[in-house]
BAMAR-978619 format. One line per field, with one value per residue (C-alpha): chain; x, z, y; residue in three letters. Coordinates in Angstrom, 3 decimals. Each point is the difference from the previous one (the first is absolute). Last residue first. Layout:
REM BAMAR-978619
chain (A/...) $
east (X/...) $
up (Z/...) $
north (Y/...) $
resn (ALA/...) $
REM end
This chain:
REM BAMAR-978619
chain (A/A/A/A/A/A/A/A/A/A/A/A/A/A/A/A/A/A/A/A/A/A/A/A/A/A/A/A/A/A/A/A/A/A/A/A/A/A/A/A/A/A/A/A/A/A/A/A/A/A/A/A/A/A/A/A/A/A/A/A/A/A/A/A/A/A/A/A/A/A/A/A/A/A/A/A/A/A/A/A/A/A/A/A/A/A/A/A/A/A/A/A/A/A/A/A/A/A/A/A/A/A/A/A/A/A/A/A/A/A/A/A/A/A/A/A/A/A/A/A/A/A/A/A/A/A/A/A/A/A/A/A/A/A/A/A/A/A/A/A/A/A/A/A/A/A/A/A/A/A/A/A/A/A/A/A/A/A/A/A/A/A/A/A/A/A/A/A/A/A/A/A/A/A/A/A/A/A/A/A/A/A/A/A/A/A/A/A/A/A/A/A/A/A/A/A/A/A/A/A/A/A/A/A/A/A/A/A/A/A/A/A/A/A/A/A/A/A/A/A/A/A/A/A/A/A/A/A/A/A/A/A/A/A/A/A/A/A/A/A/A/A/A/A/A/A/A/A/A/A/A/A/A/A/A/A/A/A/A/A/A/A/A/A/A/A/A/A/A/A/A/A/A/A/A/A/A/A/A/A/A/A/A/A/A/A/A/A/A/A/A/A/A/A/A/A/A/A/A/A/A/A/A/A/A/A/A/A/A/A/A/A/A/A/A/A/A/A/A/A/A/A/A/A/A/A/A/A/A/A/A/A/A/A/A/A/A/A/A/A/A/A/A/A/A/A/A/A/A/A/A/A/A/A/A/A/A/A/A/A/A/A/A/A/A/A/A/A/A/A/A/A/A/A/A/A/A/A/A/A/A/A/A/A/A/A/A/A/A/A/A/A/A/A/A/A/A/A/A/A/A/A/A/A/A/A/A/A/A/A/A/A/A/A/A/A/A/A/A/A/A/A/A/A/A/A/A/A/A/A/A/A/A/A/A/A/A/A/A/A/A/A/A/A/A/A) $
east (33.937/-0.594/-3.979/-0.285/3.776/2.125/1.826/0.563/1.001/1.951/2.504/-0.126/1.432/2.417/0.768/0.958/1.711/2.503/1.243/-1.646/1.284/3.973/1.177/-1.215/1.512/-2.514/-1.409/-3.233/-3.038/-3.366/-2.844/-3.551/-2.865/2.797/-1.760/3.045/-1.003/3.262/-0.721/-1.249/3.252/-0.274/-1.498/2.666/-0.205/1.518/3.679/1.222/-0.414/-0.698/-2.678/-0.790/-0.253/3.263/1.684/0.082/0.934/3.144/0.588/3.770/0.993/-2.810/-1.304/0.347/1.912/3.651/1.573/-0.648/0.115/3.570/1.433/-1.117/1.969/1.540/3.624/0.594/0.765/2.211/0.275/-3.595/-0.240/-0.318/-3.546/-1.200/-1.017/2.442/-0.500/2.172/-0.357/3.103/0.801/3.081/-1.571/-3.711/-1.832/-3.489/-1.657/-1.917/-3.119/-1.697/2.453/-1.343/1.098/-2.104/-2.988/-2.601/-1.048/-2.947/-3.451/-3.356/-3.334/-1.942/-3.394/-1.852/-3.396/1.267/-1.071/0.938/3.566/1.866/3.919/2.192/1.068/-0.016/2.198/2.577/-0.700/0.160/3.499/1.352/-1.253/1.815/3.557/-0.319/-0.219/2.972/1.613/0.396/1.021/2.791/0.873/-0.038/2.263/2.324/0.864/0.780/2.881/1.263/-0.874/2.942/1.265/-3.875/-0.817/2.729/-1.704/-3.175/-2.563/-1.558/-0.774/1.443/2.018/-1.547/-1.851/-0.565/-1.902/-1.794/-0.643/-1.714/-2.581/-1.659/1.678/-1.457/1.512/-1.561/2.950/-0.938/2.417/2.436/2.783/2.026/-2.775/-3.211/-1.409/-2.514/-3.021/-2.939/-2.743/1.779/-0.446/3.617/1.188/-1.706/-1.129/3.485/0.904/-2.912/1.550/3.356/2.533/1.721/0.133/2.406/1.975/0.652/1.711/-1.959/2.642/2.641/0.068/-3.311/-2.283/0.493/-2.134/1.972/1.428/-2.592/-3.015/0.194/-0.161/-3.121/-1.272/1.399/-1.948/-2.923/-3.770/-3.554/-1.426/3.352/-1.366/0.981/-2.907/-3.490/-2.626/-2.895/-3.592/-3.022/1.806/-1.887/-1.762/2.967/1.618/-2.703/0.171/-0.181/2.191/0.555/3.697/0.576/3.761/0.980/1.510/-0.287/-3.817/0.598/-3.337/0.647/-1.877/-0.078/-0.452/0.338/2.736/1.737/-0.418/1.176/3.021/1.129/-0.662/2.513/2.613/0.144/-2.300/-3.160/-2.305/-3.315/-3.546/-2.028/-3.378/-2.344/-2.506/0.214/-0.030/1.202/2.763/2.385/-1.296/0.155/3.540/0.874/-1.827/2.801/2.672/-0.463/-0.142/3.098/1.672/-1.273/1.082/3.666/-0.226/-1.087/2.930/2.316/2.207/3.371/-2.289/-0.692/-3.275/-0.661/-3.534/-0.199/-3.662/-1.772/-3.081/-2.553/-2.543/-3.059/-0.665/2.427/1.824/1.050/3.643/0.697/2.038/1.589/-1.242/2.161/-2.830/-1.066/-0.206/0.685/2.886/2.082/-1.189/0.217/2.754/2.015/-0.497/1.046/3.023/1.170/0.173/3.569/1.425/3.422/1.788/2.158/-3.169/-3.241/-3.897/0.913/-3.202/-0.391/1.318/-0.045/1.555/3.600/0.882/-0.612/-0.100/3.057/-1.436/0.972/-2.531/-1.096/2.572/0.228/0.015/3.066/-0.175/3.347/1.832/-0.426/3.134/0.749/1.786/-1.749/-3.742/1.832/1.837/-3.037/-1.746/-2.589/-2.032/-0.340/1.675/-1.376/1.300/-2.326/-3.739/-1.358/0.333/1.349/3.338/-0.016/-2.067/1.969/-1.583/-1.466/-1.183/-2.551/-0.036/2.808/-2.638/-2.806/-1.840/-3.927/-1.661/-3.406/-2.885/-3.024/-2.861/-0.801/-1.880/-1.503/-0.426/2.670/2.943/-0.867/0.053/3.440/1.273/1.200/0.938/1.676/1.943/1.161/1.200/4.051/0.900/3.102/3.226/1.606/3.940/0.262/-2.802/2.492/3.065/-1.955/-1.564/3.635/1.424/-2.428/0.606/3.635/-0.715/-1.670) $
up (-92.571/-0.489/-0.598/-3.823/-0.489/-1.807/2.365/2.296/-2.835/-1.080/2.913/-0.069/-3.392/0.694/3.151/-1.359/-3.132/2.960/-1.602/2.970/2.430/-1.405/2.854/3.027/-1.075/-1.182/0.883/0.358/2.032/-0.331/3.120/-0.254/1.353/2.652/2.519/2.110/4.241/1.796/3.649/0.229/-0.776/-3.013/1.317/-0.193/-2.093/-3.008/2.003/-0.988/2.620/0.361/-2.962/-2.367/-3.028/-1.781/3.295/0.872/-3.767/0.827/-2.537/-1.167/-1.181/-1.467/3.577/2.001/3.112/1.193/3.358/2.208/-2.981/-1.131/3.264/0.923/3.394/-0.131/-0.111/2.063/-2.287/1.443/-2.401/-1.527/-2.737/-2.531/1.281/-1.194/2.014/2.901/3.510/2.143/3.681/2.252/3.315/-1.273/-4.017/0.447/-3.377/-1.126/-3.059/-2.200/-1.323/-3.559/-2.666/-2.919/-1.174/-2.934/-1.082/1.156/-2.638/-0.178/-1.433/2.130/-1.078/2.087/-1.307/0.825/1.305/3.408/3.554/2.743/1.042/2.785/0.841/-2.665/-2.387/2.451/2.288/-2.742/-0.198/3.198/0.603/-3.085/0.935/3.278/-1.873/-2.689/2.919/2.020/-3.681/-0.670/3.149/-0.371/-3.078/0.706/2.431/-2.345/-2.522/3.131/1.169/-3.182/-2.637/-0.068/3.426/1.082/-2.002/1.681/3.442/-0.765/1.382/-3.287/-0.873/2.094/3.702/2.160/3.091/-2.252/-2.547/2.741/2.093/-3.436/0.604/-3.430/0.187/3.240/1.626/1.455/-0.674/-1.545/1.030/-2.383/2.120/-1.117/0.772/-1.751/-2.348/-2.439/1.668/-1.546/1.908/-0.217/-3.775/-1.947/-1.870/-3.611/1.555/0.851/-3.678/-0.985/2.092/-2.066/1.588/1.575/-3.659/-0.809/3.083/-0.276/-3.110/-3.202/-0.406/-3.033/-2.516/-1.568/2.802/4.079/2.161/3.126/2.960/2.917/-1.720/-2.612/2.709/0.928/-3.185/0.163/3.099/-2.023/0.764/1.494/-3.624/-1.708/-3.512/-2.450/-2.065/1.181/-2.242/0.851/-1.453/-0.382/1.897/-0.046/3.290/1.914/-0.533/2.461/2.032/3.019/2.390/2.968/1.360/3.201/1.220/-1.194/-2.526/-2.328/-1.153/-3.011/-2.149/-3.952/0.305/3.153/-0.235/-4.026/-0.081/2.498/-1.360/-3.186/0.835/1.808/-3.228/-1.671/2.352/-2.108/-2.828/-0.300/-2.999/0.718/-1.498/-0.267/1.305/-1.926/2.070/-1.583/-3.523/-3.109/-0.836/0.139/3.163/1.767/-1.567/1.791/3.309/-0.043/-0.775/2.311/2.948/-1.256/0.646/3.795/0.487/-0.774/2.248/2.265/-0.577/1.191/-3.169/-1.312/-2.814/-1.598/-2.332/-2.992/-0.333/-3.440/-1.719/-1.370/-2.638/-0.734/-2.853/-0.054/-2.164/-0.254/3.321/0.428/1.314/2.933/1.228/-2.541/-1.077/-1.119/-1.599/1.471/-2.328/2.182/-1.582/-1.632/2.168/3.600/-0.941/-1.141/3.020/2.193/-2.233/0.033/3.856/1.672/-3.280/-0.239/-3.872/1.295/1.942/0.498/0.605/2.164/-0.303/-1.001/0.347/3.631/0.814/2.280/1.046/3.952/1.613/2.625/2.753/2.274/3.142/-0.858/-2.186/-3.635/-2.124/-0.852/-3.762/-0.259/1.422/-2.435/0.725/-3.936/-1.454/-1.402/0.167/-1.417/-2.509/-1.272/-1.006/2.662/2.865/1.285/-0.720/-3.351/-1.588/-0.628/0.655/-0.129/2.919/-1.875/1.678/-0.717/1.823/0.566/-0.749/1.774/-1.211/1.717/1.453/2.435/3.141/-1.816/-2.561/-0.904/-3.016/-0.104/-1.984/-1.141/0.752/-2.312/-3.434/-0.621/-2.757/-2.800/3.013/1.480/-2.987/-0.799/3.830/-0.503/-3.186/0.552/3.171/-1.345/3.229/-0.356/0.219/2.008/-2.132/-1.371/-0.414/2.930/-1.615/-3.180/2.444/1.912/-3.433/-1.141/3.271/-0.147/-3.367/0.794/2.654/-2.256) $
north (56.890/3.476/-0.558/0.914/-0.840/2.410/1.495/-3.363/-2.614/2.773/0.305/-3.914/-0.333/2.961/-1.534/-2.981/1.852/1.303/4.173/1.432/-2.227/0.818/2.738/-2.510/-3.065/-2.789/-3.529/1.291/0.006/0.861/1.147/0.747/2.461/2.147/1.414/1.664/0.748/-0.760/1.323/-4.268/-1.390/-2.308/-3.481/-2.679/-2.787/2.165/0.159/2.648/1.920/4.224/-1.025/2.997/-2.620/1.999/0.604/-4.373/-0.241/2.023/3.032/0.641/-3.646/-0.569/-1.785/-3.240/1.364/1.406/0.902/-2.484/-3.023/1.218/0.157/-3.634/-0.593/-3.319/0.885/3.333/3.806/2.364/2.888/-0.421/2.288/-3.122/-0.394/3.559/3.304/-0.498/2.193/0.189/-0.054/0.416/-2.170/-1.866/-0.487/-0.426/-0.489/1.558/-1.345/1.978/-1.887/-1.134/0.456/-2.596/-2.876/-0.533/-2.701/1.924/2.603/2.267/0.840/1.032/0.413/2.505/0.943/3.405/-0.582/1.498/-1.451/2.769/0.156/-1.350/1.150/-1.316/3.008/2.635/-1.727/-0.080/3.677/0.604/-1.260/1.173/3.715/-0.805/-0.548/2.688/2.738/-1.931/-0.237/3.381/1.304/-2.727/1.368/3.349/-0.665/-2.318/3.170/2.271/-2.608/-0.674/-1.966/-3.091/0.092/0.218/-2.624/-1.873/0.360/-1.380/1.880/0.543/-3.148/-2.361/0.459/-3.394/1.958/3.294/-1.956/-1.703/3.558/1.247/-2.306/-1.772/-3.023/-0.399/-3.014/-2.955/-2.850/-3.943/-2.261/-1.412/-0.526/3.051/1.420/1.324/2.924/0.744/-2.072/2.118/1.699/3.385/-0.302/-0.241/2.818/0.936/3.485/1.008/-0.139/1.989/3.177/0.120/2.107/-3.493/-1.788/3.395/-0.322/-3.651/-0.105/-1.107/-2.469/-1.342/-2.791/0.136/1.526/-1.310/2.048/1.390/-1.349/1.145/1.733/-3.432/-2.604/1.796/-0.844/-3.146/-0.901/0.669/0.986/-2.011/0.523/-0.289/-0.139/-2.707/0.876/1.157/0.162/2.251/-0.728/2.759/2.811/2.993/-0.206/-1.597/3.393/1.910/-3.099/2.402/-1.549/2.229/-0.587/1.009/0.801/2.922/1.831/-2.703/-0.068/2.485/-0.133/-0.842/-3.123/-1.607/-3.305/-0.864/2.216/-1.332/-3.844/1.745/1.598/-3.093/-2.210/3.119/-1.398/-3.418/-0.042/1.828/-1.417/1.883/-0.394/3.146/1.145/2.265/1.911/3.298/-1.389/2.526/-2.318/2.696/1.417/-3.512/0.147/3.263/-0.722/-3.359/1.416/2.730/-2.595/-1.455/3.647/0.080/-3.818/1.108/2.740/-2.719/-2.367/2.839/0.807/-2.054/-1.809/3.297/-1.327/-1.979/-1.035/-2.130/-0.091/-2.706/-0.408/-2.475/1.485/1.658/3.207/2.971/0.828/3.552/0.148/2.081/-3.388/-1.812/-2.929/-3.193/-2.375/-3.275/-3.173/-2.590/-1.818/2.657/2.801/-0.865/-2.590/2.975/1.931/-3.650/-0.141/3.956/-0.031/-0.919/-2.045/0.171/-0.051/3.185/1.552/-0.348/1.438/3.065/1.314/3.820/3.365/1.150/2.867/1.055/3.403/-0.621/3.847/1.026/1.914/-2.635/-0.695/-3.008/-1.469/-0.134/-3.174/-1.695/-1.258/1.715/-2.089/-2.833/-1.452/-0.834/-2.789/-2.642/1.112/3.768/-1.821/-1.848/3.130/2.135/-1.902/2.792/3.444/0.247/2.709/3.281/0.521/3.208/2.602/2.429/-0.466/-3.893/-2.173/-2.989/-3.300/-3.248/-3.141/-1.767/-3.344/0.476/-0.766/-1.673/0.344/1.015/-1.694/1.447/-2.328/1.621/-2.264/-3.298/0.461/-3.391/-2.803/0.674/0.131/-2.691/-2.119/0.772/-0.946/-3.661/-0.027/3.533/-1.090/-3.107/-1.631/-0.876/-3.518/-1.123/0.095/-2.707/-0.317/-2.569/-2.023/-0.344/-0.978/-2.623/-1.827/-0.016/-1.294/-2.570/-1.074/0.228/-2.791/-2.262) $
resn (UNK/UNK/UNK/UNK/UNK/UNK/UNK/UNK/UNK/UNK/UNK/UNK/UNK/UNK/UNK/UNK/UNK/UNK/UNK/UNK/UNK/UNK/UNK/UNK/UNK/UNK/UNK/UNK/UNK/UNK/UNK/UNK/UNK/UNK/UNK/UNK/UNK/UNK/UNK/UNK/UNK/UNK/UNK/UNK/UNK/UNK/UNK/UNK/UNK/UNK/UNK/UNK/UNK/UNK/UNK/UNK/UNK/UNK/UNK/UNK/UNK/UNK/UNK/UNK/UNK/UNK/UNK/UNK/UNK/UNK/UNK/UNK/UNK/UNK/UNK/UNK/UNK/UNK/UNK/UNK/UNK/UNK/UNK/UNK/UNK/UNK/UNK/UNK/UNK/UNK/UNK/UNK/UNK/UNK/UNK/UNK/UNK/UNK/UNK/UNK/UNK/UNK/UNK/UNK/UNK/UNK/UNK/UNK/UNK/UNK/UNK/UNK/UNK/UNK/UNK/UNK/UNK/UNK/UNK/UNK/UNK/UNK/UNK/UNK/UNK/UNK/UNK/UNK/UNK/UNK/UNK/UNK/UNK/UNK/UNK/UNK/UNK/UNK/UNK/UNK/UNK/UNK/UNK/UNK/UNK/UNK/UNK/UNK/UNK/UNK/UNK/UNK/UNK/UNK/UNK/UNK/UNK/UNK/UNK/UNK/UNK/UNK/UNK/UNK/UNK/UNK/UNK/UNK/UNK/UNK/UNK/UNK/UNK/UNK/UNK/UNK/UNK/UNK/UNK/UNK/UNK/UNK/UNK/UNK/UNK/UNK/UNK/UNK/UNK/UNK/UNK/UNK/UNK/UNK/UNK/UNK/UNK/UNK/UNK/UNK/UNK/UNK/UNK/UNK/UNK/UNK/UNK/UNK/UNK/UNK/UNK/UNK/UNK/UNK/UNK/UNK/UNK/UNK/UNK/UNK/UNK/UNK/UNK/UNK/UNK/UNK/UNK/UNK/UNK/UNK/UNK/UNK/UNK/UNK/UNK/UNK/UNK/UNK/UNK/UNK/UNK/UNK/UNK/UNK/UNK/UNK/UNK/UNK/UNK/UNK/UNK/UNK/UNK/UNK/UNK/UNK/UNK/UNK/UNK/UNK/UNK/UNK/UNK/UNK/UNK/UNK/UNK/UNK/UNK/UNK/UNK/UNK/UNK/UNK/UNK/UNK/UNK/UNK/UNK/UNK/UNK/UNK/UNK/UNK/UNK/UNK/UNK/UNK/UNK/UNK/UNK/UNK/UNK/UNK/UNK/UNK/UNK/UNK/UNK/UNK/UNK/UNK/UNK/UNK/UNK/UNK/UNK/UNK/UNK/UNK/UNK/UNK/UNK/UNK/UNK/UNK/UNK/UNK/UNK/UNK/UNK/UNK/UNK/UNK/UNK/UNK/UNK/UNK/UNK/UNK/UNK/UNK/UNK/UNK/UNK/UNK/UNK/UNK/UNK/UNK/UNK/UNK/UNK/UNK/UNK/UNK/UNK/UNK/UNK/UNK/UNK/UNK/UNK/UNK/UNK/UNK/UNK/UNK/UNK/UNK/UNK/UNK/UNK/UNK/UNK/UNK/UNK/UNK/UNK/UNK/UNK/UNK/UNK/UNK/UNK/UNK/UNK/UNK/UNK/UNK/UNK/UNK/UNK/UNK/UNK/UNK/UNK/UNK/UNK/UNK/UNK/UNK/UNK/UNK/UNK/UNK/UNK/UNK/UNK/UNK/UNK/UNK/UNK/UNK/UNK/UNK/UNK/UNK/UNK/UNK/UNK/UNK/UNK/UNK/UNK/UNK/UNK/UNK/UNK/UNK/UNK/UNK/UNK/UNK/UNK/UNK/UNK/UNK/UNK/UNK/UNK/UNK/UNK/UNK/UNK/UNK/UNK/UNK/UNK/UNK/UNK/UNK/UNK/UNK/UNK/UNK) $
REM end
């Protein structure tokens, strides 16, 4: 009887959960109404970058580039220019980074777009000839100011309202990760700079062509790891992005935590009121550019501009993750969000004591003199995708969902879907493809 068992154990054991049928369950749908154009938009990394060559056309592909450059390649010259440097950036945008070596970033969720609800890859500029569902892929310089980035999206969007020969045509919106950012900007303030000072005058002018905006894994309330990244580095194939190349990039600063989130406590686990966004801090603990081995490595004059650099890239973070949460006028535009929350995720720094200095530690296993019974791991990490917290994805400063969100946190958000996925593979999930489509092609979004 036993090896019956065992048989019956090791045959469930091979069996896979079911798969929804994306096309049985969609087909119809797509014979009974035309939805809006759809605009895939990426996240930070999404697009592939190339060398212009000294005509100015495109030339090798500096970013992502073969498998030997992931594996073994510093990437130091994706480093953006500085203010100040006369220097001009020689890199364009070609297209979506949709995978590499057998890895999926974006190809699955384009292909799903088309195979199983029928929408057509469009170019922009394109004439469109009779009614059909259609897509189009906004690839952009993901190292950029987030509102440079909003500027270009804007285009998009006049240009395919001018294709489809309707003024008032609204667009549905797939932004994952920092491009969800882009969006909620967008939709606020349009192309209008509000970051050089402090008031922020919502105009909705973005709202207004936005018929539904999906939001996937994005870091609504920001990313410890992306400040983790200004300080060590981004960590590609088997090698970094070094720190001084993530420090030139003014997006990256943007994805840092909002000043209403916990990002730091003691050794004890106490919550610490810091401003991550105060040069002083950066000063106080030596990271980023005032880190004294950068300057060993750079130079002396190399590391000035940096730091002038990133106190201008600092407070335009600041206010523009204030920008995104402060109240807004009631929009029509639907908010469906996507994420994971079954990761570890970096949450807070820690700061340790060690015979009257402060240091600070950016993971668990940093922690020279670590007590029995204090809970490292839970202090410094959160339900997430292992990059995005699900407290950041739902705007909450808690995660607790009992609590009210904190009431300078204005994000109306119509649903709310969770996965059991890393950050880097949501768009490929077949749940959220099934759900993704539910929402596009659903008469009432839900």
């Amino acid at each position: 009887m036993w090896r019956l068992w065992l048989l019956v154990g090791i045959l469930m054991a091979g069996c896979s959960e079911p798969q929804p049928d994306l096309h049985w369950l969609y087909s119809e749908a797509r014979e009974t109404r035309v939805p809006p154009p759809v605009i895939v938009v990426p996240g930070i990394m999404g697009s592939r970058l190339v060398a212009a060559d000294g005509e100015g056309q495109a030339g090798e592909e500096v970013w992502p580039g073969g498998l030997g450059r992931l594996m073994f390649s510093d990437y130091g010259d994706l480093a953006l220019p500085l203010p100040g440097e006369t220097r001009a950036d020689a890199l364009q945008v070609t297209g979506l980074f949709d995978g590499v070596a057998g890895r999926d970033f974006y190809g699955r969720v384009v292909r799903t777009l088309e195979d199983a609800a029928g929408y057509r890859r469009t170019e922009p500029g394109a004439s469109v000839d009779g009614p059909a569902a259609r897509y189009y892929v906004f690839s952009y310089d993901w190292r950029q100011d987030n509102l440079a980035t909003a500027r270009q999206l804007h285009g998009l969007i006049e240009q395919i309202r001018r294709d489809h020969d309707d003024p008032a045509l609204k667009v549905d919106v797939i932004a994952h990760s920092m491009g969800g950012l882009v969006l909620r900007y967008y939709m606020r303030y349009g192309t209008v700079d509000v970051l050089g000072s402090n008031d922020f005058p919502v105009s909705g002018v973005g709202a207004e062509r936005i018929h539904r905006l999906i939001l996937l894994g994005t870091p609504n309330l920001g990313s410890i790891t992306a400040m983790t990244s200004l300080l060590e580095g981004q960590r590609v194939g088997l090698r970094r992005v070094p720190a001084e190349v993530m420090l030139s990039f003014p997006s990256v600063y943007q994805l840092m935590p909002h000043a209403l989130t916990p990002w730091l406590v003691t050794e004890t686990g106490e919550p610490l009121t810091r401003d991550q966004f105060d040069i002083y801090i950066w000063k106080r603990f030596q990271i980023g550019p005032w880190d004294p081995a950068l300057e060993a490595r750079l130079g002396k004059a190399r590391v000035q501009a940096l730091q002038r650099a990133s106190h201008l890239y600092l407070e335009r973070a600041r206010r523009f993750s204030w920008a995104l949460t402060v109240p807004a006028p009631p929009s029509q535009t639907e908010i469906h969000q996507f994420g994971g929350d079954c990761h570890p995720t970096p949450s807070r720094f820690l700061v340790e004591e060690i015979d009257g200095e402060s240091h600070l530690r950016l993971w668990p296993r940093e922690v020279a003199n670590s007590v029995s019974g204090r809970d490292y791991q839970r202090w410094m990490l959160a339900p997430g995708d292992g990059v995005v917290t699900k407290a950041s994805l739902l705007a909450r400063n808690v995660l607790n969902p009992a609590v009210p969100r904190h009431r300078f946190i204005h994000f109306p958000a119509r649903s709310a879907f969770f996965l059991c996925e890393h950050h880097d593979r949501l768009t490929g999930n077949v749940n959220f493809q099934d759900n993704l489509l539910h929402v596009l092609l659903s008469a009432d979004g839900l």
